[in-house]
C-alpha positions as CSV (number, residue, x, y, z in Angstrom):
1,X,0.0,0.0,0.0
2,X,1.0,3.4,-1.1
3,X,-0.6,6.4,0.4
4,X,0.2,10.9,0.9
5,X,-1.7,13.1,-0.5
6,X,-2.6,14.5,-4.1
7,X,0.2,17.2,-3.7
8,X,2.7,14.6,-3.4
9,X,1.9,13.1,-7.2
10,X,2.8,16.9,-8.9
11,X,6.3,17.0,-6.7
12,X,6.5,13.4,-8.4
13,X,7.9,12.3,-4.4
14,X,8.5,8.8,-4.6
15,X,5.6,8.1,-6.7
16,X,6.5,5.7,-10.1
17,X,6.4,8.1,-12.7
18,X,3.6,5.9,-14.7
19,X,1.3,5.9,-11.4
20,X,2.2,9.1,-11.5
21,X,0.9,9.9,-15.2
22,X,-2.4,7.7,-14.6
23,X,-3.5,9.7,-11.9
24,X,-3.0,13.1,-13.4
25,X,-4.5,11.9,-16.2
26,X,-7.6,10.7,-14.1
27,X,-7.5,13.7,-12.5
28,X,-7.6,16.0,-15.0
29,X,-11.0,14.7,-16.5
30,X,-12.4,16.0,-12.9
31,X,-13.9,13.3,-11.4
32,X,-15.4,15.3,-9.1
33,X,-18.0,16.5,-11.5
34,X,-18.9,13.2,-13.7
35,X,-21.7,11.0,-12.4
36,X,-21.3,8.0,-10.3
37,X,-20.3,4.8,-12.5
38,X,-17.5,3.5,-14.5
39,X,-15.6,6.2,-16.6
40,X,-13.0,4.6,-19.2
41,X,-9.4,6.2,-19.5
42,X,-7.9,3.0,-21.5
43,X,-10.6,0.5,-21.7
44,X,-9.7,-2.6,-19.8
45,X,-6.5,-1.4,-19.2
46,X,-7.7,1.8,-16.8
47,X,-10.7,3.0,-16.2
48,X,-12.5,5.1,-12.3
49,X,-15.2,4.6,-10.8
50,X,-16.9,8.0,-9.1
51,X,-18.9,6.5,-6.2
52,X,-20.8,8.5,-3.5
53,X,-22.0,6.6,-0.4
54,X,-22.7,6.9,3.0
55,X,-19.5,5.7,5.5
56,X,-20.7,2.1,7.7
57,X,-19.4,0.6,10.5
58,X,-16.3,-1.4,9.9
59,X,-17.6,-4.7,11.6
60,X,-20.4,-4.6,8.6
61,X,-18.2,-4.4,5.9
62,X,-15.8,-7.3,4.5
63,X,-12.0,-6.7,2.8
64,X,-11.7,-6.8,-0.5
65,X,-8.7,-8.1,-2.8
66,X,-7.8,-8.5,-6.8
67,X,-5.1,-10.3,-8.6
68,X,-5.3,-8.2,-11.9
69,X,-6.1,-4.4,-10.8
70,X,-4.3,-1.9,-8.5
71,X,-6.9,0.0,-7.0
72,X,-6.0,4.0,-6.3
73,X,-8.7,5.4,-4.0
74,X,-9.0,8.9,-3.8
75,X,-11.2,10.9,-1.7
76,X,-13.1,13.6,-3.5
77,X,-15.2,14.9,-0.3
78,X,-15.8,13.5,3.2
79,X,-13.5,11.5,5.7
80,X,-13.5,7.6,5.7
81,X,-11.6,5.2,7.2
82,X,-9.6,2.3,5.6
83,X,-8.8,-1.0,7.0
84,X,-6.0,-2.7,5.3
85,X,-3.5,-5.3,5.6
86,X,-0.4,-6.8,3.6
87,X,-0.6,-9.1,0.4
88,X,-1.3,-12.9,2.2
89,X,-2.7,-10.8,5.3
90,X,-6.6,-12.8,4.0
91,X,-7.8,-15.5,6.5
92,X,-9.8,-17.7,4.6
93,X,-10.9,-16.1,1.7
94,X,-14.3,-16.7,-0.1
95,X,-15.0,-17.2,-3.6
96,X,-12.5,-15.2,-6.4
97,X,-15.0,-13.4,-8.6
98,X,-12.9,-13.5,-11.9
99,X,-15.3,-10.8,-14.1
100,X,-15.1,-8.3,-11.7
101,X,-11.6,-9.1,-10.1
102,X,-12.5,-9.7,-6.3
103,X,-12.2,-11.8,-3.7
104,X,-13.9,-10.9,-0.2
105,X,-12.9,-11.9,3.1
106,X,-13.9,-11.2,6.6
107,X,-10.5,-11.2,8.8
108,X,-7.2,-10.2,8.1
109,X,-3.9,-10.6,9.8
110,X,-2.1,-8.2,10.5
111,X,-4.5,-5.3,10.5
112,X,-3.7,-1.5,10.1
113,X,-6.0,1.7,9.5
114,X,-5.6,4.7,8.1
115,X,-7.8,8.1,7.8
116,X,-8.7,9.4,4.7
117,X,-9.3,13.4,4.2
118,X,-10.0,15.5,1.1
119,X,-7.0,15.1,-1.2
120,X,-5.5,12.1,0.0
121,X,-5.1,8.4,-2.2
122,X,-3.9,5.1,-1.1
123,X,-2.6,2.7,-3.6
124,X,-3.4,-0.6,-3.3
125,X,-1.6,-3.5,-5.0
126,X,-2.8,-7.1,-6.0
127,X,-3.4,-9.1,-3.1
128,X,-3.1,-6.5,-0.7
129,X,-6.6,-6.8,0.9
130,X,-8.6,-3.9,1.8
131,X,-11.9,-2.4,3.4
132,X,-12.7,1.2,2.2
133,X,-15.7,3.3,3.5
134,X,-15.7,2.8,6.9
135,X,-16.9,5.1,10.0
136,X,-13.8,7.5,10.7
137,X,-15.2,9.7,13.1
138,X,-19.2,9.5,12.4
139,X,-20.9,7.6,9.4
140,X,-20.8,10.4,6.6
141,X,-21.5,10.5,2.6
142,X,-18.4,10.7,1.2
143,X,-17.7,11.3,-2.7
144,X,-14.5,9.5,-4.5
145,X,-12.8,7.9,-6.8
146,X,-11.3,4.4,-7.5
147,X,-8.7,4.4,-10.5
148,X,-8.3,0.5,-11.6
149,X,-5.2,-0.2,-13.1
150,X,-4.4,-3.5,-14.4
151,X,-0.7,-5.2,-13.7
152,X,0.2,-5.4,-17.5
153,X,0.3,-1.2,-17.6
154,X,3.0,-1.3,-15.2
């Protein structure tokens, strides 16, 4: 997992220059005003999804995982919390769903949080599982963005 904030991409600080260029160019079709739903960049290759949703409790959520797509969260509005843990951190996974390129799971090993503001993105690889939209400090809509980026572009 990668994470800072959207300032960090234009000083280029330790960001790989072709995450780098993905999210610029993501960013510069303003996500902020396009509707909710899937918005291609390269077809398969990248494409966002601009979500709005109200923030729930982390206990009634589950992680999240893909083999083929780096997921870059960015928070347009809001505050949320993120659960997260290192690739092979999924006890007992369920069932892969190869269309969409997840695979759920309730409990993770080691676990870590972080707090998302306005601005921020965390970057998270294949494998690395993860459980966006939770409660930070009271349940809230938030409005973002999730960049998918399959392996092969990189």
């Amino acid at each position: 997992m990668i994470s800072g904030r959207l300032s960090d991409i234009a000083a280029a600080n330790g960001i790989d220059p072709r995450l780098a260029a993905i999210i610029r160019q993501a960013l510069a079709r303003r996500p902020e005003t396009l509707s909710p739903g899937r918005h291609d960049i390269d077809g398969e290759n990248i494409f966002m999804n601009v979500m709005t949703f109200d923030t729930q409790p982390s206990h009634s959520k589950c992680y999240e995982q893909h083999r083929h797509y780096l997921d870059i969260q960015i928070l347009l509005s809001g505050q949320e919390r993120i659960d997260f843990g290192p690739s092979g951190a999924a006890s007992e996974p369920g069932l892969y769903h190869e269309e969409e390129d997840y695979q759920l799971c309730q409990t993770i090993m080691p676990c870590q949080t972080m707090h998302m503001l306005p601005g921020m993105f965390a970057i998270f690889l294949p494998g690395e599982p993860h459980k966006p939209g939770c409660i930070s400090e009271a349940a809230q809509a938030i409005h973002k963005v999730v960049i998918k980026v399959h392996r092969r572009c990189l």
